[in-house]
Each structure stands twice: as structure tokens, then as C-alpha cells.
Residue, then its C-alpha position, 0 to 999 in steps of 0.5 A: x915741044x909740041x907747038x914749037x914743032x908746029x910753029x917751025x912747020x908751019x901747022x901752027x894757025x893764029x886764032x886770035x887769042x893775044x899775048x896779054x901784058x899788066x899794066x906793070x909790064x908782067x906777062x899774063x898770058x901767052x907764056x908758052x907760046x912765046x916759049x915755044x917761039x923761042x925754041x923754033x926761032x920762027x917768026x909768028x904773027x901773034x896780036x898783043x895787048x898790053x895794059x891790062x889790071x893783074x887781077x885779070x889773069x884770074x879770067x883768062x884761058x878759062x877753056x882751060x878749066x882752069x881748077x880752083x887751086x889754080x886760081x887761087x894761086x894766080x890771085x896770089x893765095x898759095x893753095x893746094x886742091x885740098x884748100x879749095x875743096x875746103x873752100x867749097x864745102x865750109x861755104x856750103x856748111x856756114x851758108x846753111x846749103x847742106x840740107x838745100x838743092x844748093x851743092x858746092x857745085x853752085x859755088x864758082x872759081x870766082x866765089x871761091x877766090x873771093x871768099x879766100x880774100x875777103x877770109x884770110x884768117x879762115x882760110x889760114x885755119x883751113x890751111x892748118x887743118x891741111x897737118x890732119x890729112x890722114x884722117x879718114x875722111x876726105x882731106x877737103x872736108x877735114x879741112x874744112x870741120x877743123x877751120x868751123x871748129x877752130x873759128x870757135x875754139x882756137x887751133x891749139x883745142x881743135x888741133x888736140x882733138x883732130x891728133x887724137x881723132x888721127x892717132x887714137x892715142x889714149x882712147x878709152x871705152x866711151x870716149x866720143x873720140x872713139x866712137x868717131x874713129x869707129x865709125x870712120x873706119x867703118x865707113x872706110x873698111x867696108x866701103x861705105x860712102x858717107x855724104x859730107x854732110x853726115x860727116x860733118x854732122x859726126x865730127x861736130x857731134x863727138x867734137x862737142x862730146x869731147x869738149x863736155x866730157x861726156x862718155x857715149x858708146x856711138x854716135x848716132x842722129x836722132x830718129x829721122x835723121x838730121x835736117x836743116x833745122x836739127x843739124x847740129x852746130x859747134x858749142x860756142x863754149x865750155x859753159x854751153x857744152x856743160x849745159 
């Protein structure tokens, strides 16, 4: 280990970064220098601080660029880069910011900690969307059009729908999910690179298609494209869809 060898030489220097304890006693910061002090057998001068609230760690070593995920797992959530991914981007789609200067760049760690708190059953949905992964389309995004979905029709007729978008199983000609496929694996085999909002945009269209059972060849936006008045949403019910 590196800093154990640099702390046995004598290079190590401290900078006056602490060993940080919880009020609790747990160390939450510090870990793998008192490791490495355990490995060389030296004494090292270090400063402590003890008492601070758990929920500190979540700012700690941020030079570190600590990911989402990471945080996310830090305040107790278990969470994997894709969870986070979809995090930000159902942030950005249910903020109405798909068609703003706003990106999921505007949204911080600390946002999307908050958010999986304050949402825990969303956040569970987004987590379901995870068993759709081999669908072509980026995993974060999936997620995320599967929780917006499910929000509205429940896991089991949006898990129906994903299945079907992930094995094509029983399509037939007209089939909305088809024309989704189609596109996807266009976008995919000819390299292609499709915003997330117009992802968004095609699953929800063939989503509600499905939902009416209604038959159409592709799917396609009105002419100038969607924008943010147009774009459109997930039917709230059969009896809408049928509308």
C-alpha cells in the first residue's frame, strides 16, 4: 500500500485534513490512513475530531468527486450509477427542464440525495426499472421512463410493456411496441445518437399506443418536432388513452 510506504519513510506530510468520528463513535472519515498506519507500525501525528452528525460524511472528501451513487450509498440508500443516472434525468423530465437551458447538470449530489429521500417509493420504481437494462437505450434513462410510467400504471402493466419492448415477443405488424424497437435498434445500428429527450418522447408515445391499443407503422413527432408545450405525457388511464 502506497501510504503506508510513505508513511514508513517518512514522505507521508500532514496537511491537516482530520480523522472525523459520529457522535456514535463510528469513523467517517479517515479509514484508510488509520489503515495504513496499522500496516507500517508508525506513529503519525494526525488531528481528530470526534462528534460529528452522520449525516456529515455525505460532504466529506469532496475533491474526491465523490459520484452520486456513492453518496447515495453513504446516506444509507443502496444505489448503483444507473439508479443515479435515473435519479437525474426523471428530475429533469418531471421538472419540465427537457426543453430548458437547465440539464442534469444542474442538478447536484446533494439534489439527488435529497430527492431519493424524500422518494423512496419512486426511487424503488426506478430500482425496478434496473431488470430492463438490456433494452437499447441508455440504463439510467430506462430507469427512469419506467418509474414515470409505473408512477401512473403500476409495476406489473409497465413491466408488461418493457418485457415486450426488451424481447419482442409476439409483435406483430402495427404494433407500437414494434415501431419502438424499430427505431432503437436503428438508433443503435447505425449510430445514431438520439437526445434523451426524444427517447423519452418515443417510449412514452408507443407506451401510450400500447396502452389504447392502437396499431401504427412508426412513430414519428409532429411536424416541427416536440417542444415544451407538445411534448407529450403519460395517459393517466385507459379511459384517456381511449379518448
Amino acid at each position: 500500500m502506497q501510504l503506508a510506504a510513505d508513511m514508513e519513510a517518512g514522505r507521508w506530510q500532514f496537511n491537516g485534513e482530520a480523522i472525523k468520528f459520529s457522535l456514535d463513535g463510528s469513523l467517517l472519515d479517515g479509514q484508510h490512513r488509520l489503515h495504513a498506519v496499522s500496516l507500517c507500525g508508525v506513529p503519525v501525528e494526525m488531528l481528530v475530531v470526534r462528534g460529528l452528525p452522520a449525516e456529515s460524511q455525505s460532504t466529506m472528501d469532496q475533491g474526491l468527486r465523490r459520484s452520486a451513487s456513492d453518496q447515495l450509498n453513504l446516506a444509507g440508500i443502496h444505489s448503483t450509477n444507473s439508479d443515479a443516472s435515473a435519479i437525474k434525468t426523471f428530475m429533469v423530465w418531471q421538472r419540465g427542464w427537457l426543453y430548458t437551458d437547465k440539464a442534469s447538470g444542474a442538478i447536484t449530489t446533494s439534489d439527488v440525495v435529497q430527492w431519493a429521500t424524500e422518494h423512496p417509493e419512486v426511487f424503488e420504481l426506478i430500482r425496478r426499472g434496473g431488470a430492463f437494462n438490456r433494452v437499447k437505450a441508455r440504463p439510467g434513462l430506462v430507469r427512469a421512463v419506467f418509474a414515470g410510467i409505473a408512477y401512473w400504471h403500476g409495476v406489473e402493466t409497465t413491466s408488461v410493456f418493457f418485457q415486450r419492448v426488451l424481447d419482442g415477443a409476439g409483435l406483430e405488424i402495427g404494433s407500437p411496441i414494434l415501431a419502438l424497437r424499430n427505431r432503437l435498434d436503428r438508433v443503435r445500428g447505425e449510430g445514431f445518437k438520439m437526445s434523451d429527450r426524444e427517447a423519452i418522447g418515443y417510449f412514452i408515445v408507443a407506451f401510450n399506443h400500447w396502452l389504447a391499443g392502437h396499431n401504427i407503422a412508426k412513430l414519428q413527432q409532429p411536424k416541427g418536432g416536440w417542444n415544451g408545450v407538445n411534448f407529450p405525457t403519460v395517459t393517466r388511464s385507459t379511459q384517456e388513452a381511449l379518448a
